[in-house]
C-alpha positions as CSV (number, residue, x, y, z in Angstrom):
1,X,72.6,87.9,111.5
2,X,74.5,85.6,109.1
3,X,76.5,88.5,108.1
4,X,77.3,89.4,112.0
5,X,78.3,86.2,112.9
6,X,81.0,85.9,109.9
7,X,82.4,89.3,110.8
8,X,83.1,87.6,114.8
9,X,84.3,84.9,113.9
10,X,86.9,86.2,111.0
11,X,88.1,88.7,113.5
12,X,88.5,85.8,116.2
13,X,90.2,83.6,114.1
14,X,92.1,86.6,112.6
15,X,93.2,87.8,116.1
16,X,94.3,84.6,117.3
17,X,96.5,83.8,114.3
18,X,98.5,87.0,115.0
19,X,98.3,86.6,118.5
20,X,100.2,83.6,117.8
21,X,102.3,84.0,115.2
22,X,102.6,87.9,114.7
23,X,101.3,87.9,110.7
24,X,97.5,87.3,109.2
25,X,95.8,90.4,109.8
26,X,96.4,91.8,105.9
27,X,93.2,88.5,105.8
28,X,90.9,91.1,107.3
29,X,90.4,93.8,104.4
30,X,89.8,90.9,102.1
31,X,87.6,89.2,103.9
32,X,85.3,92.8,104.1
33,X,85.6,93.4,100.4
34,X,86.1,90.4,98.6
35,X,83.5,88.1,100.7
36,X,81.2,91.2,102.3
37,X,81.2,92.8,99.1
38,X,82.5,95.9,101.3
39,X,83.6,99.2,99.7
40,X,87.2,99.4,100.2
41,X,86.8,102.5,102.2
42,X,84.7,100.4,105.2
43,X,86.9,97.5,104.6
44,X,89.9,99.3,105.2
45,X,88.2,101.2,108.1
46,X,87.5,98.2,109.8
47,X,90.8,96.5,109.3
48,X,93.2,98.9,110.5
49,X,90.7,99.4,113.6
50,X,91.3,96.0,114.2
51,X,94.8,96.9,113.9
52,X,95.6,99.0,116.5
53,X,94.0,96.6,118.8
54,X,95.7,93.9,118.1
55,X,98.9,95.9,117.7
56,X,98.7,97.6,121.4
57,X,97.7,94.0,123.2
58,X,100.6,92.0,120.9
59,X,103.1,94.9,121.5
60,X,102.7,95.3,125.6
61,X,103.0,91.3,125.7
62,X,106.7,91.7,123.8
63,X,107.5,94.4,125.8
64,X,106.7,92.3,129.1
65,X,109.1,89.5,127.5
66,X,112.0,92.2,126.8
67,X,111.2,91.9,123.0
68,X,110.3,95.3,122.2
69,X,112.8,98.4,121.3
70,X,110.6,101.2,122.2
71,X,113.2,104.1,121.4
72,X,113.6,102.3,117.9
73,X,109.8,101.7,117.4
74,X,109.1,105.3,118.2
75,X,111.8,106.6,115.4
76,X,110.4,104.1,112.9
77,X,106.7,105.3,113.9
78,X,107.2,109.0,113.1
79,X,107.7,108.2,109.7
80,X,104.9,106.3,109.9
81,X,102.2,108.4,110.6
82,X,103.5,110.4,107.7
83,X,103.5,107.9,105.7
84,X,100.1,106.5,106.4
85,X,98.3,109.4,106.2
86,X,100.4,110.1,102.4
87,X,98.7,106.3,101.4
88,X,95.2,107.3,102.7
89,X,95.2,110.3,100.3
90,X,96.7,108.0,97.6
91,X,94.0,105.7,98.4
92,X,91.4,108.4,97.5
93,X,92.6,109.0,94.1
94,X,93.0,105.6,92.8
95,X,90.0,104.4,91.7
96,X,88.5,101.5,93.6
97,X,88.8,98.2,91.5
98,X,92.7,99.6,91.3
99,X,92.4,99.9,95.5
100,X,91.2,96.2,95.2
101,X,94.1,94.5,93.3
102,X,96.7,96.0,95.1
103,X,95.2,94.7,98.1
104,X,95.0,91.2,96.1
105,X,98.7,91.2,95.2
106,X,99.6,92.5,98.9
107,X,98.3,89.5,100.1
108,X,99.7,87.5,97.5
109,X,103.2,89.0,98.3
110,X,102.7,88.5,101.7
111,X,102.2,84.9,101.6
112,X,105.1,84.2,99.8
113,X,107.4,86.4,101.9
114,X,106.5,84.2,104.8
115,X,106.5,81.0,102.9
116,X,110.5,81.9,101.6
117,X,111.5,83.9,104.7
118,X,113.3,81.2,106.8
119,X,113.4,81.6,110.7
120,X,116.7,81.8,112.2
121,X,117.4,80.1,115.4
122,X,117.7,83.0,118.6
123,X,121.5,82.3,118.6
124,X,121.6,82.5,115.4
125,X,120.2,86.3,114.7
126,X,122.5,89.2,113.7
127,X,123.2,91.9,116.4
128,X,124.3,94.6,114.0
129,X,120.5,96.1,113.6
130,X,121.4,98.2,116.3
131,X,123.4,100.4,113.7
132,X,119.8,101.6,111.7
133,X,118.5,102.6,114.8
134,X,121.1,105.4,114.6
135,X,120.7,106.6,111.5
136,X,117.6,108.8,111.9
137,X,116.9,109.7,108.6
138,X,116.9,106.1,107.4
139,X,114.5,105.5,110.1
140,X,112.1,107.7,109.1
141,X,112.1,107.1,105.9
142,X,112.2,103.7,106.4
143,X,108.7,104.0,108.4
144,X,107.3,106.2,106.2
145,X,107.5,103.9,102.4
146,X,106.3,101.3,104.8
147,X,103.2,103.6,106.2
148,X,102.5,104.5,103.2
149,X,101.9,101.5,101.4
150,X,100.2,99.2,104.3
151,X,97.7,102.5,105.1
152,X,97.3,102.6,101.3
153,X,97.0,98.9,100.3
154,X,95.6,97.0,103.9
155,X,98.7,95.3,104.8
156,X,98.8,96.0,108.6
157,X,102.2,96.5,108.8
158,X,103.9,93.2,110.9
159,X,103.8,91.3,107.4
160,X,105.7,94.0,105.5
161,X,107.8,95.5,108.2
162,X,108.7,92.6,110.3
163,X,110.9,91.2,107.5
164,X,112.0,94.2,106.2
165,X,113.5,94.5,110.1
166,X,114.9,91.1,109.8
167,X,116.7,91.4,106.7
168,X,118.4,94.8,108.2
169,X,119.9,93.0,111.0
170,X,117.0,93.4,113.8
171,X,116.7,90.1,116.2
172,X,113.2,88.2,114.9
173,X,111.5,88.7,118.3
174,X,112.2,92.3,118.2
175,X,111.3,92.7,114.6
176,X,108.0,91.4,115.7
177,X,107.7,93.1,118.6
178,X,108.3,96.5,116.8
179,X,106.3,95.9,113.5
180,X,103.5,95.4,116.1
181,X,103.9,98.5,117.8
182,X,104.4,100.1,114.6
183,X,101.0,99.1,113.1
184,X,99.0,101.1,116.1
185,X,101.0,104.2,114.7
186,X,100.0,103.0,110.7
187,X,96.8,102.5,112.1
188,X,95.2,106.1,113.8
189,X,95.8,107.9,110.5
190,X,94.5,105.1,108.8
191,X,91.3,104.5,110.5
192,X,90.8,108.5,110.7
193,X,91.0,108.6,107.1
194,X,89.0,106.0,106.0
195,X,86.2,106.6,108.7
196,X,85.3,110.0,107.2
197,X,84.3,108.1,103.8
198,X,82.2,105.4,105.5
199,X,78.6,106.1,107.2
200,X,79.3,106.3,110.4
201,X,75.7,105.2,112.0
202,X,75.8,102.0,109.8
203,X,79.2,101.0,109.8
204,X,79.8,102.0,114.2
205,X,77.8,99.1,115.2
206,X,80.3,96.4,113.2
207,X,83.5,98.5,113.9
208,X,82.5,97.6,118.0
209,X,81.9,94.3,116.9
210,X,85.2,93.8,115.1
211,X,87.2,95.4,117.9
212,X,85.6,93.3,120.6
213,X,86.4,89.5,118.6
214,X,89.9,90.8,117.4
215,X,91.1,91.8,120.8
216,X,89.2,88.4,122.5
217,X,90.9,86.2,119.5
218,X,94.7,88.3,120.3
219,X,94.5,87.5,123.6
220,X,93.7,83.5,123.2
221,X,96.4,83.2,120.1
222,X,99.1,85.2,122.7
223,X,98.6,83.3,126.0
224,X,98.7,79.8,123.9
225,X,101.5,80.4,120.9
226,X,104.3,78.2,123.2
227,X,101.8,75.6,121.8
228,X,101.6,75.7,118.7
229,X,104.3,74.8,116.2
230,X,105.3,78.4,114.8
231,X,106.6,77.6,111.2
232,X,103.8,75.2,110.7
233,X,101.1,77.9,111.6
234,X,103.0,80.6,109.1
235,X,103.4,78.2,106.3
236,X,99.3,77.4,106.4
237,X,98.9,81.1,106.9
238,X,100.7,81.8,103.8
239,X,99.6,78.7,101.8
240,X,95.9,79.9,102.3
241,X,96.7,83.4,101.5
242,X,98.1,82.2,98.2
243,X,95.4,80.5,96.5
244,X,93.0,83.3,97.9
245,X,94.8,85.9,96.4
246,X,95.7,84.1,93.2
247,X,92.1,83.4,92.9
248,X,90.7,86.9,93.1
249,X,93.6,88.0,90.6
250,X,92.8,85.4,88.6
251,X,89.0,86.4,88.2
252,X,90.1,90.2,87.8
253,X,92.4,89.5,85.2
């Protein structure tokens, strides 16, 4: 029961962190291995389940605000799926503990990408993004490194793709609003692949569980981030996923 109720709540408070600010969801696979004791197989499973849902509800509510490039989301997505079903078979072959600390110095990365990344103000952002999105084969490839190593590693996507957007010249809002939509793409493969190495009778009845708190906790952290101060919220995000990963490394190594 104790274990049940830690799984809801994580996924709640998981959900509404990237309901409001877009980023926390590479927490998840930790959380399943690292505190669950988890194989990395269900953890993963899980997580990018989570993913999709939180990546469909976060991605219709950008679209709704005019925030989301669906012909450039699509391009980057096909490389995607190729790339995240390439880091599922990767994942497969590296032995688990391996598995385990790149996940640890994902997170670790991820946190301090957020910490240093600086927000610029809407008037502020570059316009000339618009040039990638016509340059197909960068696209693609682009989408596909980027499948590859969030499907292989846990990442999600938003955390590693959203700036990765930003830094080629793609408005913030948009960036978000694609690396959202991206991470459903990043996330079918995923969850296919890791499913088929999990028990599906005893890991089913969490997977609903999971889906059913993530999506509740999206929804709140969407309908209330004009509340909340953004760059506060990031910088405790990425201050907590610091230590945590530090931590772990540190008792690996």
């Amino acid at each position: 029961m104790g274990t049940w109720l830690m799984i809801g709540a994580a996924n709640i408070v998981v959900g509404a962190l990237v309901g409001l600010c877009g980023v926390a969801g590479f927490l998840l696979p930790m959380f399943y291995t690292a505190s669950l004791g988890m194989s990395v197989s269900e953890g993963l499973a899980l997580s990018f389940a989570a993913f999709i849902v939180s990546g469909a509800l976060g991605s219709w509510n950008y679209k709704k605000a005019g925030n989301l490039d669906v012909k450039f989301g699509l391009k980057l997505s096909v490389g995607s799926l190729a790339g995240a079903v390439l880091g599922v078979k990767l994942n497969m072959i590296i032995p688990e503990d391996k598995v385990k600390i790149l996940l640890y110095l994902v997170v670790l990365l991820s946190g301090i990408s957020i910490l240093l990344r600086k927000d610029k103000k809407e008037t502020e952002e570059k316009t000339e993004g618009a040039s990638i999105g016509k340059n197909l084969p960068a696209v693609l490839l682009l989408g596909a490194v980027t499948g590859a190593i969030c499907s292989m590693s846990g990442a999600g996507g938003p955390v590693l793709v959203m700036p990765l957007l930003v830094v080629l010249g793609i408005p913030v809002r948009t960036a978000v609003g694609v690396a959202l939509f991206n991470s459903v793409f990043i996330g079918i493969p995923a969850v296919a692949g890791y499913l088929s190495q999990c028990r599906i009778h005893k890991i089913l009845p969490v997977l609903l569980l999971a889906l059913i708190t993530h999506g509740a906790g999206v929804y709140f952290g969407s309908k209330n981030a004009a509340r909340i101060n953004q760059k506060l919220l990031k910088k405790g995000i990425a201050v907590f996923s610091i230590i945590i990963a530090a931590c772990k490394l540190g008792g690996v190594f």
